[in-house]
Rosetta silent file (secondary structure, phi, psi, omega in degrees, C-alpha in Angstrom):
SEQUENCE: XXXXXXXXXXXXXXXXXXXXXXXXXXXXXXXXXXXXXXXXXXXXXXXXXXXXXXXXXXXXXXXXXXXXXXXXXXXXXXXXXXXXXXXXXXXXXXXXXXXXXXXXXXXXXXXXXXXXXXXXXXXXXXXXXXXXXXXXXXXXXXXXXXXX
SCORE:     score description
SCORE:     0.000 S_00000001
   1 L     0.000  134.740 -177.227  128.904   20.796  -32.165 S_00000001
   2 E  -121.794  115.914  176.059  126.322   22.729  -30.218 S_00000001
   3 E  -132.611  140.490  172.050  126.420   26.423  -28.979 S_00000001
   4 E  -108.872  141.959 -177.329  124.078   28.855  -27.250 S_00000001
   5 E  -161.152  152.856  176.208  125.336   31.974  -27.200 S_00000001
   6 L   -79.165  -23.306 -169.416  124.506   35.228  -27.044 S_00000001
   7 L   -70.945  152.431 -177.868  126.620   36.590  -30.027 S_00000001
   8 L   -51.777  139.612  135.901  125.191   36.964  -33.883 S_00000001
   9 L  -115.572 -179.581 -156.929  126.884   34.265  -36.170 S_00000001
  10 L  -127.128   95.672 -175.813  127.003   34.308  -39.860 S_00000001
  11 H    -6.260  -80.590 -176.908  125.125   32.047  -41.709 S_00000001
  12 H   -49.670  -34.123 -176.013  128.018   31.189  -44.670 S_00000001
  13 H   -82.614  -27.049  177.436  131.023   30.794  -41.989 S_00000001
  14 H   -65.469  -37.301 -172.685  128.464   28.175  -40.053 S_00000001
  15 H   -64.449  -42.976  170.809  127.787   26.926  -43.645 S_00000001
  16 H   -93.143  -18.920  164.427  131.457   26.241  -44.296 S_00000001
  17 H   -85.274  -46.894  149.556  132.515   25.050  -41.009 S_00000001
  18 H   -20.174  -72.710 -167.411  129.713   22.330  -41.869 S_00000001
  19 H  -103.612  -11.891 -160.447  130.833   21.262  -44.885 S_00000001
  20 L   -58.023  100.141 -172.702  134.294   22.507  -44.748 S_00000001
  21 L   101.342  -26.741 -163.118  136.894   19.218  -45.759 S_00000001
  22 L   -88.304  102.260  170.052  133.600   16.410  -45.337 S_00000001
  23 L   -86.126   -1.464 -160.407  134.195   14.395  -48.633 S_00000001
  24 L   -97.854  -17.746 -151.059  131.989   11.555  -47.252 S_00000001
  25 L  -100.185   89.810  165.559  128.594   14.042  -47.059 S_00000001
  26 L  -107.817   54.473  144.131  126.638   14.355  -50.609 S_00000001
  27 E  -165.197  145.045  166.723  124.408   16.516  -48.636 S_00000001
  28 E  -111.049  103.433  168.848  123.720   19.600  -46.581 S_00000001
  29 L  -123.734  140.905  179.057  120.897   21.149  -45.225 S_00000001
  30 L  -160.886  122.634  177.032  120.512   23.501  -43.046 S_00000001
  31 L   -56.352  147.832 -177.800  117.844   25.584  -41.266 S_00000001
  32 E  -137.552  130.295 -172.232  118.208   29.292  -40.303 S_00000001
  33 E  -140.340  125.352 -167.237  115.285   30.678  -38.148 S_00000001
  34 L  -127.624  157.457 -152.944  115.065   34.574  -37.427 S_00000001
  35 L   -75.361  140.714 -168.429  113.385   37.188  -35.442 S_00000001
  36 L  -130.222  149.980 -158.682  109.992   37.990  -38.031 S_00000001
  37 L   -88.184  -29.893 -175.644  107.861   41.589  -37.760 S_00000001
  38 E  -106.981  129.400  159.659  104.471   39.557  -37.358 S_00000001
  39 L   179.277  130.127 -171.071  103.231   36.628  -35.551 S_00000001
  40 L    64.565   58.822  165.866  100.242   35.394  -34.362 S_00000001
  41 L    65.579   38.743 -167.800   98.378   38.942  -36.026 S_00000001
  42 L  -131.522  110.837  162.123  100.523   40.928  -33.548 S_00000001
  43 E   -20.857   93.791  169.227  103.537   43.536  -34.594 S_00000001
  44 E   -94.999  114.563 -133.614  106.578   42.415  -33.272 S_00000001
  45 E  -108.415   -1.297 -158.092  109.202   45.085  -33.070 S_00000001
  46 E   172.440  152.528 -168.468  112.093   42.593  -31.133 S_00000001
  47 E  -150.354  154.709  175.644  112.807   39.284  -29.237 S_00000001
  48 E  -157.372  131.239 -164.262  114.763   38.292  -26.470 S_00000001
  49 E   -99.592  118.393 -178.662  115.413   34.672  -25.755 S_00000001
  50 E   -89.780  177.940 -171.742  115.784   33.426  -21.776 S_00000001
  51 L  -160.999 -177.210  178.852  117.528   30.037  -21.086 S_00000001
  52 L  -136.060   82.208 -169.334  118.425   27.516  -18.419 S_00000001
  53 L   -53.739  116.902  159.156  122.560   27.575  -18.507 S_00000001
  54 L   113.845  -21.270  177.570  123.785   23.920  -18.520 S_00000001
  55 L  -101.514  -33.697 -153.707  120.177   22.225  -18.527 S_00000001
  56 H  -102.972  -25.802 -151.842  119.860   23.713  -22.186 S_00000001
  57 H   -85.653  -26.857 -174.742  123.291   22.877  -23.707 S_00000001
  58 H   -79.155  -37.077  147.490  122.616   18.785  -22.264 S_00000001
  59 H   -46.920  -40.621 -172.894  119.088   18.988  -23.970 S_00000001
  60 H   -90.438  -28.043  153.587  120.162   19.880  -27.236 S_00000001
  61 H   -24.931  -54.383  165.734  122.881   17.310  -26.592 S_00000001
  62 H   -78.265  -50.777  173.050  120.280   14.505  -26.608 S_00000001
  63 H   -22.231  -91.557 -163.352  118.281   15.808  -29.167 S_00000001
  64 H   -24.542  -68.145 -167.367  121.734   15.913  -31.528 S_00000001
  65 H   -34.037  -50.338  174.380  122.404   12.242  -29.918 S_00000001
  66 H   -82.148  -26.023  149.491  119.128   10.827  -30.925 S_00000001
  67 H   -45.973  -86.863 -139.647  119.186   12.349  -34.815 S_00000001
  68 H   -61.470  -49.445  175.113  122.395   10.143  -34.747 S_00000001
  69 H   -69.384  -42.612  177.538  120.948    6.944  -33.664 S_00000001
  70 L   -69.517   27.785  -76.788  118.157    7.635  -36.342 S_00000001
  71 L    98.803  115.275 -166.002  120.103    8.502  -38.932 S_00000001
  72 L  -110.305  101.526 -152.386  123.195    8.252  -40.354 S_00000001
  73 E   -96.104  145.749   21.804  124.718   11.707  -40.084 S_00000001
  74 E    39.730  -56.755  177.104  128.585   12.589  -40.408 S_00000001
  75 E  -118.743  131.030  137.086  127.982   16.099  -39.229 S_00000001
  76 L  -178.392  161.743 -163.660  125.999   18.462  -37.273 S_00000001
  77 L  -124.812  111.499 -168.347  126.147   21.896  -35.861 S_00000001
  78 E  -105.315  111.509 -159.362  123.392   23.270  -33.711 S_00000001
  79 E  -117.966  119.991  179.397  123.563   27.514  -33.127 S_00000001
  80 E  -139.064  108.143  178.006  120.694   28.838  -30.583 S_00000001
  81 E   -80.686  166.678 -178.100  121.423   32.600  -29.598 S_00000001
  82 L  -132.958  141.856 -179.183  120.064   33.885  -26.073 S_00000001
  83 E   111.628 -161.727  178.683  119.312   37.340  -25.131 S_00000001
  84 E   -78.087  136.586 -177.770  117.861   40.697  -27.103 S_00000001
  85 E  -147.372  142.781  166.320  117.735   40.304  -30.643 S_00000001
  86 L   -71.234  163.156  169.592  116.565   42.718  -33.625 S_00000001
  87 L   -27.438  152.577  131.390  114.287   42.191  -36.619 S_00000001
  88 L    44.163   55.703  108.380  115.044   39.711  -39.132 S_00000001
  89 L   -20.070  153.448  167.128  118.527   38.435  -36.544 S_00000001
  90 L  -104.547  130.599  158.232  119.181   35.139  -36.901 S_00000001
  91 L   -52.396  -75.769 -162.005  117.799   32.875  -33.802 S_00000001
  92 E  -130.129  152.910  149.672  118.984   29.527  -34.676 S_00000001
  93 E  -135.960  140.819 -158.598  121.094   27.232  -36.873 S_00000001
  94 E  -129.723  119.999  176.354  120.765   23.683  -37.267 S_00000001
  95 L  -126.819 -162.677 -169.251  122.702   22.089  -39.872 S_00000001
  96 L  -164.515  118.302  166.763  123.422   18.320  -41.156 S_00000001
  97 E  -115.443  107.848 -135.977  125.345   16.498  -42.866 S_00000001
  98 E  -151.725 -169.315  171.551  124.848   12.892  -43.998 S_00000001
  99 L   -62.012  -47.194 -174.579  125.504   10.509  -47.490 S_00000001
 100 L  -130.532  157.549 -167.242  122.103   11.391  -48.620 S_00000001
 101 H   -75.531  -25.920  163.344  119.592   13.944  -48.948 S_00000001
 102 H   -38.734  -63.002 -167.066  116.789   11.938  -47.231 S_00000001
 103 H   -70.816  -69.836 -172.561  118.683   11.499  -43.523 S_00000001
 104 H   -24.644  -59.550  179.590  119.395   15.249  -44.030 S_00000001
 105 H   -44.473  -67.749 -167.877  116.593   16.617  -44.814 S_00000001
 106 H   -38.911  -70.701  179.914  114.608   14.166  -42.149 S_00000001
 107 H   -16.967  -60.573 -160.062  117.726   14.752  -39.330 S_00000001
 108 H   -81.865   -8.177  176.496  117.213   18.716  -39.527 S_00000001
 109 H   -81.144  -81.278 -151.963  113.336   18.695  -39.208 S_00000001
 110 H   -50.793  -21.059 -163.098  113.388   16.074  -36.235 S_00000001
 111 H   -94.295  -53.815 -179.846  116.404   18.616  -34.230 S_00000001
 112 H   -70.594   -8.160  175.890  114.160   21.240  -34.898 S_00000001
 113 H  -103.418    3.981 -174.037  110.661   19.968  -33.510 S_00000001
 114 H   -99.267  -27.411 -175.756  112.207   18.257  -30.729 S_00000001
 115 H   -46.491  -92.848  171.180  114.413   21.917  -30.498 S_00000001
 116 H    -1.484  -69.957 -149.129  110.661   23.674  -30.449 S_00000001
 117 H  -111.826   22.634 -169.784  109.367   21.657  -28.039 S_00000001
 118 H  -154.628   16.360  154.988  111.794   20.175  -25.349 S_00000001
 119 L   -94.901  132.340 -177.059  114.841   22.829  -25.296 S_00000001
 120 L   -65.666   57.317 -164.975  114.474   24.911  -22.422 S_00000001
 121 L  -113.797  135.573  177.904  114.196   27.940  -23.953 S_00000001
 122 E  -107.576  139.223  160.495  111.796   31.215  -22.918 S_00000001
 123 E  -104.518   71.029  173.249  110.508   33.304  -25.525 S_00000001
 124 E   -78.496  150.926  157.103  109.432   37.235  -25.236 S_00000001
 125 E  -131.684  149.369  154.385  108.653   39.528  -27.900 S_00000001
 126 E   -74.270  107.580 -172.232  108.249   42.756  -27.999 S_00000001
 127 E  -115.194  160.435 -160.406  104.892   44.298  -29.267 S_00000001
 128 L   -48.116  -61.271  177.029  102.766   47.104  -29.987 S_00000001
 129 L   -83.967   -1.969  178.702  101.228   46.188  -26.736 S_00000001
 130 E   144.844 -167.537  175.996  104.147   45.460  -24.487 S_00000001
 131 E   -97.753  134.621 -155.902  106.441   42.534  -23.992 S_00000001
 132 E  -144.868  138.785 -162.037  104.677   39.156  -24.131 S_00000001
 133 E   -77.733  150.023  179.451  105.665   35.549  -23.469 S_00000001
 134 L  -115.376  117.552  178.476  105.287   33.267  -26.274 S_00000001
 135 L   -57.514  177.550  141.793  103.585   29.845  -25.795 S_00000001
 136 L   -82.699  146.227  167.701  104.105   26.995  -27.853 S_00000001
 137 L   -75.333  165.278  176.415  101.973   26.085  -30.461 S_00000001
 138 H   -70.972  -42.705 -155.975   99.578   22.823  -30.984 S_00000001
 139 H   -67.043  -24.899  168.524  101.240   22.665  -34.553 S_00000001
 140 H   -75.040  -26.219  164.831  104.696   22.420  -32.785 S_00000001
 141 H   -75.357   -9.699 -169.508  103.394   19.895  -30.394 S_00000001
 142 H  -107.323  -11.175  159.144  101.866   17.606  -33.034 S_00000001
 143 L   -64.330  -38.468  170.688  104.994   17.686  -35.366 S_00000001
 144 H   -67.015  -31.979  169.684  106.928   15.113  -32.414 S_00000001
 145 H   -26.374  -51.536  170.148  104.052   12.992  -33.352 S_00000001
 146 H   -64.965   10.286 -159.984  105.975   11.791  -36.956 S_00000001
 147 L  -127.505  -59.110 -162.100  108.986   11.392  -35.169 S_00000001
 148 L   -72.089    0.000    0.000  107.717    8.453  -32.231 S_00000001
């Protein structure tokens, strides 16, 4: 299941809607990635995430689609909020569920670097010096590398 949304969600009810009933999974992992006071040696006091409605929800669609052909997954639930968000907020949640801890683990890495670098998502944050668009990194582009 995949949702962008603007609203907060809460890490343990995502956590339990995951796992909630799945006797077949004997594993879960799952990433939580939140607005951080620092980054790239710059204060960050706030973030606010732009989006492309309808272009973003069919991207993370394939992503999810292609963990699934690699992998053999039983669950996963993909959370990416949009809009202004406070300090240490939660952005995103990506969770997994599979037989074994291997496709998990692997599953929830690969959603998140393809997530990084091929969901249509804009990034500002708000800093010391004003509000300022956030590139991608090399280290996020060279992480799809392992995956092809």
């Amino acid at each position: 299941m995949i949702s962008v949304q603007r609203e907060p969600f809460d890490v343990a009810h995502e956590y339990k809607q995951l796992t909630g009933g799945d006797v077949e999974s004997g594993a879960a992992v799952f990433f939580v990635g939140r607005v951080r006071a620092r980054n790239d040696g710059r204060r960050v006091s706030g973030l606010s995430l732009e989006h492309y409605p309808g272009m973003t929800e069919k991207a993370l669609e394939a992503i999810v689609s292609d963990a699934r052909e690699r992998w053999p997954l039983e669950r996963v639930r993909v959370i990416h909020r949009v809009g202004p968000m406070a300090l240490g907020e939660e952005i995103v949640f990506v969770g997994v569920t599979s037989s074994h801890r291997d496709a998990s683990f692997q599953a929830a890495e690969f959603i998140m670097d393809y997530l990084k670098n091929r969901a249509p998502f804009w990034k500002q944050e708000q800093t010391e010096e004003g509000p300022t668009w956030v590139e991608a990194k090399a280290k996020d582009h060279e992480a799809l590398g392992r995956w092809q």
